[in-house]
LOGU-5970 format. One record per atom (N, C-alpha, C): z, y, x. Coordinates in steps of 0.2 Angstrom, whole numbers, padded with zeros to 4 digits, always signed. Last residue first. Example, Ala and Ser with C-alpha at 12.3 -4.5 7.8 and 13.67 -1.06 7.14 Angstrom:
# LOGU-5970
+0035-0011+0064;+0036-0005+0068;+0039+0000+0064;+0039-0028+0066;+0039-0022+0062;+0039-0016+0066;
This chain:
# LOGU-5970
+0060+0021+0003;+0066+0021+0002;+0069+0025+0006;+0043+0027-0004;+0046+0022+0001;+0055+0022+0000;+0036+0033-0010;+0040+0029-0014;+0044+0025-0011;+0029+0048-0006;+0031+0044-0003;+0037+0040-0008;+0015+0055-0020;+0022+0057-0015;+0024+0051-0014;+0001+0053-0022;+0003+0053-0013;+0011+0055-0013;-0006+0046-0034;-0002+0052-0031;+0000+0049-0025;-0013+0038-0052;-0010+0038-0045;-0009+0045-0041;-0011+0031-0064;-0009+0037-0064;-0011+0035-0056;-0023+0022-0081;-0018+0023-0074;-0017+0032-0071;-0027+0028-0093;-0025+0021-0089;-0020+0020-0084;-0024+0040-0106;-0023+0039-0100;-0024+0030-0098;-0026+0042-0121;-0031+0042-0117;-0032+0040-0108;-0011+0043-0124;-0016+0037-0125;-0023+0037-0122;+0000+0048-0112;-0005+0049-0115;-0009+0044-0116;+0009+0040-0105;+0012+0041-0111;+0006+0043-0117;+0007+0047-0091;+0004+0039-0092;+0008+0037-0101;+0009+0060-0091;+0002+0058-0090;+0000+0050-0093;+0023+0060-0092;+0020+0063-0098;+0013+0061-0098;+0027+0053-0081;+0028+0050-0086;+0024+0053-0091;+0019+0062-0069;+0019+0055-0072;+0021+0052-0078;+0029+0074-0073;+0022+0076-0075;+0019+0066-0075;+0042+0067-0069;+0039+0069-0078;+0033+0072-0075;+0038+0066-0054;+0039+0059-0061;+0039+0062-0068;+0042+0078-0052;+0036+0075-0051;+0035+0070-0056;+0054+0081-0056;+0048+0085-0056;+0042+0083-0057;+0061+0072-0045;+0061+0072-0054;+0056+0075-0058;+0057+0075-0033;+0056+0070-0036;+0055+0070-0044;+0065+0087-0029;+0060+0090-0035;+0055+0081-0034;+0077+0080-0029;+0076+0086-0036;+0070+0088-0037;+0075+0074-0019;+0076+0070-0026;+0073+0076-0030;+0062+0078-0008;+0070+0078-0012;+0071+0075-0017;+0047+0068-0002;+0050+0077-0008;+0058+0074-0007;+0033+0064+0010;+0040+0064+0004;+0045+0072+0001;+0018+0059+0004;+0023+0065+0006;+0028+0065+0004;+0003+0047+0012;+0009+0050+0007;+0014+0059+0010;-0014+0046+0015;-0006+0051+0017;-0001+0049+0013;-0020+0040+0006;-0020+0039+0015;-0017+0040+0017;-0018+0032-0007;-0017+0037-0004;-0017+0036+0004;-0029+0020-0019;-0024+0021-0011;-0024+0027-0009;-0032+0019-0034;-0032+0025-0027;-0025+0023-0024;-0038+0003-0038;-0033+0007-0036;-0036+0014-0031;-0041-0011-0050;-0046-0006-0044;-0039+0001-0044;-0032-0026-0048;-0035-0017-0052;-0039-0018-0047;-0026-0040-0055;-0030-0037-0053;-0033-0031-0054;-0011-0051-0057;-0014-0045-0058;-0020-0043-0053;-0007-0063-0053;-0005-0061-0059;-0005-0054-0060;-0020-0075-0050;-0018-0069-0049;-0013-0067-0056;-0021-0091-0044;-0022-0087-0049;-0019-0078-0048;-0031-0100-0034;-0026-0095-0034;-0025-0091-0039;-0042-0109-0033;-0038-0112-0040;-0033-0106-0035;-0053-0105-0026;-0047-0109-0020;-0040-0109-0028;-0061-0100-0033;-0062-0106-0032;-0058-0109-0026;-0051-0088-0036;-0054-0092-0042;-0056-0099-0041;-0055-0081-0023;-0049-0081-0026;-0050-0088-0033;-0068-0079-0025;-0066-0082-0018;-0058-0085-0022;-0067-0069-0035;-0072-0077-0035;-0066-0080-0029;-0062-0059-0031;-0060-0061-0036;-0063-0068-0037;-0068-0055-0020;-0063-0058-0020;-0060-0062-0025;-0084-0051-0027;-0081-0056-0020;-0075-0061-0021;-0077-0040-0038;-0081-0046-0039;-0080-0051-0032;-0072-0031-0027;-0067-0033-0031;-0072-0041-0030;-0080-0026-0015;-0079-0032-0014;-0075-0036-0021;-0079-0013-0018;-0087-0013-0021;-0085-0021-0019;-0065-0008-0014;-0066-0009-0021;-0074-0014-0023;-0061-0018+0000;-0065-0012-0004;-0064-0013-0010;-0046-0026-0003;-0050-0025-0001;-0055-0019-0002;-0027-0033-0002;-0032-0029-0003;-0040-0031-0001;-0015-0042-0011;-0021-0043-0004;-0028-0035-0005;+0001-0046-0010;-0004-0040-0011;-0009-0041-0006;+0010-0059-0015;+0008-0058-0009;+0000-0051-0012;+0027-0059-0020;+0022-0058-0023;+0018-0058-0015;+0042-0057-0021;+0042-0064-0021;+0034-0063-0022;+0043-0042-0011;+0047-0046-0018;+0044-0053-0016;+0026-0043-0008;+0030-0037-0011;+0036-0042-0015;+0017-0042+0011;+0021-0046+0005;+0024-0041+0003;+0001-0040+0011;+0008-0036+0011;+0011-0041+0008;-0016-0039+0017;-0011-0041+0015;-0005-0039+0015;-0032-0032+0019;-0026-0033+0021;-0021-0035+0018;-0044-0036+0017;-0044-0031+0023;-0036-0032+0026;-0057-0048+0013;-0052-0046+0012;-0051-0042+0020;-0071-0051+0010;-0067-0043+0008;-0060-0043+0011;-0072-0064+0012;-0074-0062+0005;-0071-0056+0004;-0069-0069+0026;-0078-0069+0022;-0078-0064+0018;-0055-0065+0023;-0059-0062+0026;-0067-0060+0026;-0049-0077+0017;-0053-0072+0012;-0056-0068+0014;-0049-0087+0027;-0056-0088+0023;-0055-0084+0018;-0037-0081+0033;-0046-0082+0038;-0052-0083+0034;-0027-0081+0026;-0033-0076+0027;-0040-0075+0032;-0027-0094+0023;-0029-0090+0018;-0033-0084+0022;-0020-0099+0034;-0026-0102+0034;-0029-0095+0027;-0007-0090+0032;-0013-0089+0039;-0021-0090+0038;-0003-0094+0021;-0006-0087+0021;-0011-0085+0027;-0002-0107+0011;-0002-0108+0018;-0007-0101+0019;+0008-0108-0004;+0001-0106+0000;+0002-0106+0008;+0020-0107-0009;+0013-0113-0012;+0009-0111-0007;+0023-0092-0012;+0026-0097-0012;+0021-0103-0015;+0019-0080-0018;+0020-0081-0011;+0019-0088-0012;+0007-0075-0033;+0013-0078-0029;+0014-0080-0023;-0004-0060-0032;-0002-0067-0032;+0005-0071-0029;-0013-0046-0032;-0005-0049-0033;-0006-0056-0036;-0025-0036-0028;-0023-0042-0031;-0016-0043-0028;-0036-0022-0028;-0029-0025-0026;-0027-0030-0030;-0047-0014-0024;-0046-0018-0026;-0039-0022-0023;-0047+0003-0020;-0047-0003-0015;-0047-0008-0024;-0051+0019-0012;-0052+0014-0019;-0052+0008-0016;-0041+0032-0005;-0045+0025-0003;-0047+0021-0008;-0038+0049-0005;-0036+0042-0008;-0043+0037-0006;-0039+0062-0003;-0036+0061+0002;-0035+0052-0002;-0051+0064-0011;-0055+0062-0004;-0046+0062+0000;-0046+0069-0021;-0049+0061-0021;-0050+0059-0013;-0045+0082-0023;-0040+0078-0019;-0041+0071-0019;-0056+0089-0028;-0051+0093-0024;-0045+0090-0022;-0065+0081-0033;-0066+0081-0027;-0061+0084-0023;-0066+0091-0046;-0070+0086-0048;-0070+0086-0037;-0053+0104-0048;-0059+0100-0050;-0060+0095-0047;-0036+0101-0054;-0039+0103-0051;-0047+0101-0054;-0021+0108-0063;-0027+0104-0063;-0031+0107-0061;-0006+0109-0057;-0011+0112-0061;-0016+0108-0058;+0014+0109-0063;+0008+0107-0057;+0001+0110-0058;+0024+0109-0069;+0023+0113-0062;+0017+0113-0059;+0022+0103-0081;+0027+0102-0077;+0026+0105-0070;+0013+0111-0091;+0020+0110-0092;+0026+0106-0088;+0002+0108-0083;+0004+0113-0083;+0011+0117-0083;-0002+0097-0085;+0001+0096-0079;+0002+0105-0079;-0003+0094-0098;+0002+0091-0095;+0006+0092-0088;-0015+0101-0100;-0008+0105-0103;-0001+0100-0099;-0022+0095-0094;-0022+0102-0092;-0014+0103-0094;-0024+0084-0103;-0020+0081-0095;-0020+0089-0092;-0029+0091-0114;-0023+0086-0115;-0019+0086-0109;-0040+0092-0112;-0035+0100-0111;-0029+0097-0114;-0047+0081-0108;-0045+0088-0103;-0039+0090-0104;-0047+0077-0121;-0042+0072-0116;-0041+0077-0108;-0053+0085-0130;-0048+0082-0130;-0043+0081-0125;-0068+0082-0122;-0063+0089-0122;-0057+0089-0123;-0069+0066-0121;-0068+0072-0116;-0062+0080-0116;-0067+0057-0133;-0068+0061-0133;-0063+0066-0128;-0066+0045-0130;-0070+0044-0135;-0072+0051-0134;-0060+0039-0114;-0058+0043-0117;-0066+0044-0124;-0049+0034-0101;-0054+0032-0104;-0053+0035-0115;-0045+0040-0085;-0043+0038-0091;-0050+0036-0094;-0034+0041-0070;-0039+0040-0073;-0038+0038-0081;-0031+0053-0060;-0027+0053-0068;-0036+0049-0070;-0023+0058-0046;-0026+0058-0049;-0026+0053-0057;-0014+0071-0038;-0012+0066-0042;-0019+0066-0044;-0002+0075-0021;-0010+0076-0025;-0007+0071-0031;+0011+0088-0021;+0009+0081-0022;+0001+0079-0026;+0017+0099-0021;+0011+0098-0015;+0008+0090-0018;+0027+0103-0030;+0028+0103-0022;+0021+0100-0019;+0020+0097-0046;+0022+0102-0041;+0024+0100-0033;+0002+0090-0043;+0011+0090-0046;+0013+0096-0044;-0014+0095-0045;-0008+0092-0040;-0001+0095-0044;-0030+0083-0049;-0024+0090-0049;-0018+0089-0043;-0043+0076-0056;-0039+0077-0052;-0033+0082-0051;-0048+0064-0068;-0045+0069-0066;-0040+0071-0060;-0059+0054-0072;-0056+0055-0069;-0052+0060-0065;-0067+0042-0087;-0065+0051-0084;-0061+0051-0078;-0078+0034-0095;-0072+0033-0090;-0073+0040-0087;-0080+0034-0113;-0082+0035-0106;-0076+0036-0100;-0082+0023-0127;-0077+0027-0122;-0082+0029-0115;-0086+0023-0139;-0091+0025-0135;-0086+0028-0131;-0084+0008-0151;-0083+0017-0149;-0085+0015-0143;-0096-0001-0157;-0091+0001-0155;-0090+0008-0151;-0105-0007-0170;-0101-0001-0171;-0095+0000-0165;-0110-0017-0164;-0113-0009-0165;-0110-0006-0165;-0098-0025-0153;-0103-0025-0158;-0106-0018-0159;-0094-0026-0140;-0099-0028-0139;-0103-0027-0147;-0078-0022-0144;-0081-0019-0140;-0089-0021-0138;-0076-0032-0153;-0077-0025-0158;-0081-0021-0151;-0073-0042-0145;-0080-0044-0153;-0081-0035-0152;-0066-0040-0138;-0071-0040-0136;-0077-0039-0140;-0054-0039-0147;-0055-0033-0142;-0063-0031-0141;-0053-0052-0150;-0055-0047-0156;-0057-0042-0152;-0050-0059-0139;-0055-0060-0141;-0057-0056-0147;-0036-0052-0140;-0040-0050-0135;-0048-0052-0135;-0029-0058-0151;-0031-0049-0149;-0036-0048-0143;-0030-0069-0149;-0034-0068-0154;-0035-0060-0155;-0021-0070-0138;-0028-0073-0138;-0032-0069-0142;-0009-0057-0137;-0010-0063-0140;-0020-0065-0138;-0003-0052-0124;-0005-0050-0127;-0010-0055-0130;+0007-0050-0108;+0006-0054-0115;+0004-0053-0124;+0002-0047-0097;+0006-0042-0104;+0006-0045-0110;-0005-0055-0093;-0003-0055-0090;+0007-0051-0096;-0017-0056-0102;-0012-0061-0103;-0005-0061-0098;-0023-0043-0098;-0021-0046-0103;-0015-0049-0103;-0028-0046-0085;-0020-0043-0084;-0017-0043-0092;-0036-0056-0088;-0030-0058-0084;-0026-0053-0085;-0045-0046-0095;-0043-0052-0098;-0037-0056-0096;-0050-0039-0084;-0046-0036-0090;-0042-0039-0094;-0056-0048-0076;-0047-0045-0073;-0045-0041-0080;-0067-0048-0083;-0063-0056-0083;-0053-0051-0078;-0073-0038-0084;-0069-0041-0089;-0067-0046-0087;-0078-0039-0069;-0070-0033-0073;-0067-0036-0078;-0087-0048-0069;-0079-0050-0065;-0075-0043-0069;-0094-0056-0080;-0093-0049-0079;-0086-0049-0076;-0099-0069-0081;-0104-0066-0078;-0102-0058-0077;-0090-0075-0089;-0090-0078-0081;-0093-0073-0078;-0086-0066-0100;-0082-0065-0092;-0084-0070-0086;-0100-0058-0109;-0098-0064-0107;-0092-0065-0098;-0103-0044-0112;-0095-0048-0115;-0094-0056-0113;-0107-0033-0102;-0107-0034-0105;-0102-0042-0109;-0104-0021-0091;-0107-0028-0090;-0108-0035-0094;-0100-0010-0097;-0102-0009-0092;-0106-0014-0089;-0095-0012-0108;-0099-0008-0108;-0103-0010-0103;-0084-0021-0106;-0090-0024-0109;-0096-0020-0110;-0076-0013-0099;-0080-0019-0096;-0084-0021-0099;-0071-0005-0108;-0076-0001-0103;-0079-0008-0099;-0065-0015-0119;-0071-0010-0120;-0075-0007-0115;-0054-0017-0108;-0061-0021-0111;-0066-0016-0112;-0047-0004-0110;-0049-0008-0103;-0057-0013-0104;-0045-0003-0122;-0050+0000-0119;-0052+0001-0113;-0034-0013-0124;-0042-0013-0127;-0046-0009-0123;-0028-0007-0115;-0030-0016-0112;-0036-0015-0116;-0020+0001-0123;-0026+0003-0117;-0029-0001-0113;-0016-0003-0133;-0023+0000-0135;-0027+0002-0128;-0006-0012-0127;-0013-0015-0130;-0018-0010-0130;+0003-0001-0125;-0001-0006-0118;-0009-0008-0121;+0007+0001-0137;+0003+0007-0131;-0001+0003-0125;+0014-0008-0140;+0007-0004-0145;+0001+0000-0139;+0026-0009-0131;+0018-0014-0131;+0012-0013-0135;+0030+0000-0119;+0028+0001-0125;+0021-0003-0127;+0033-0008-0106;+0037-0006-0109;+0034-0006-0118;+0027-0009-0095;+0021-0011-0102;+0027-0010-0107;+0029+0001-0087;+0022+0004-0087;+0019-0004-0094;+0041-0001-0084;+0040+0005-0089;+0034+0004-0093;+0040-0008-0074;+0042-0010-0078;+0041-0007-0086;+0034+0000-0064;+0033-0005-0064;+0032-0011-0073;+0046+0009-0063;+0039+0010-0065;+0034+0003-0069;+0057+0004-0055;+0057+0007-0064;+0049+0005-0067;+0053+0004-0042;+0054+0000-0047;+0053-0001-0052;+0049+0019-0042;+0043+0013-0039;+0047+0007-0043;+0061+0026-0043;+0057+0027-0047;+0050+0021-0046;+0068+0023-0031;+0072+0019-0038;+0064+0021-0043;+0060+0028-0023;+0062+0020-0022;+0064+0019-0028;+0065+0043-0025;+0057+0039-0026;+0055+0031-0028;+0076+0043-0025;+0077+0043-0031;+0067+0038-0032;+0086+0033-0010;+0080+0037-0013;+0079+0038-0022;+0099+0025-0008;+0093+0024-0010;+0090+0030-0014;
């Protein structure tokens, strides 16, 4: 088994591993939702997936309803959504979204990290056009009749499904999240996660050795407070 393969599971795991870390980025998951669409979640489908992946990370009621009060009051911080491109070493594109009070900061923060592991930061376009923006929901296999399913999420976006593990991954455009996310919601399907994702078009695969390589510029990018998510084109397949 692949070092890549063992790193796709790990990851997963890692990724609420540190629960101070996860919150403060859940808050500021919120906060760009309530920004963007303000604090009531029938009416603002982002904040309603910020709030499920919430609970998803378990992360109490009363932190997440405080998240919201402070992101919709006067005094809330003024994050802006940033997203940087580069590439690892051996060739691997990476993009690095974050959310960030202060820009300068959070540059010369994901320069230096991608400096100190082989790689280097690009500009604004020099690898996003190799990735897809999709909306991706993960739901339980089990209980569902998936055929008749996808004939009626199709109406609503959907492009394609995978099973992962005991989970069923349904994609769609990104600009369809809101859609499926309903469509989902009035056939009572709960999801145990909803993003918005860069899909790689291509992937690449590497060697173990310079896998590791790789994976510490990931581990050092998604460690950053500033950081939300990580994505990359090297091949995690087995």
């Amino acid at each position: 088994m692949g070092r890549a393969f063992e790193f796709r599971k790990e990851r997963k795991f890692k990724r609420w591993a540190g629960m101070a870390k996860t919150f403060t980025r859940i808050g500021r998951e919120i906060a760009l939702a309530v920004k963007a669409g303000g604090d009531n979640p029938e009416y603002n489908s982002r904040l309603r997936m910020a709030i499920q992946n919430a609970k998803t990370a378990n992360m109490p009621k009363s932190n997440i309803e405080s998240a919201i009060k402070k992101a919709s009051g006067k005094d809330a911080e003024n994050f802006q959504e940033v997203v940087y491109e580069g590439y690892a070493a051996h060739g691997i594109a990476v993009l690095v979204e974050t959310a960030t009070d202060n820009p300068t900061r959070t540059v010369a923060n994901v320069r230096m990290h991608f400096d100190r592991c082989g790689g280097a930061l690009g500009t604004s376009g020099s690898v996003s056009f190799m990735f897809n923006r999709k909306a991706v929901f993960k739901v339980k296999e089990a209980g569902q009749n998936w055929e008749e399913l996808e004939l009626e999420l199709i109406d609503a976006g959907l492009e394609e499904m995978k099973k992962e593990e005991d989970e069923m991954v349904l994609y769609s455009d990104f600009k369809d999240f809101g859609t499926m996310q309903k469509a989902l919601e009035d056939l009572k399907i709960e999801t145990s996660s909803a993003q918005l994702e860069w899909i790689p078009t291509l992937t690449k695969k590497v060697g173990d050795a310079e896998v590791e390589q790789v994976i510490k510029l990931i581990d050092r990018l998604e460690e950053d407070d500033d950081v939300l998510n990580v994505f990359h084109t090297m091949d995690m397949s087995e």
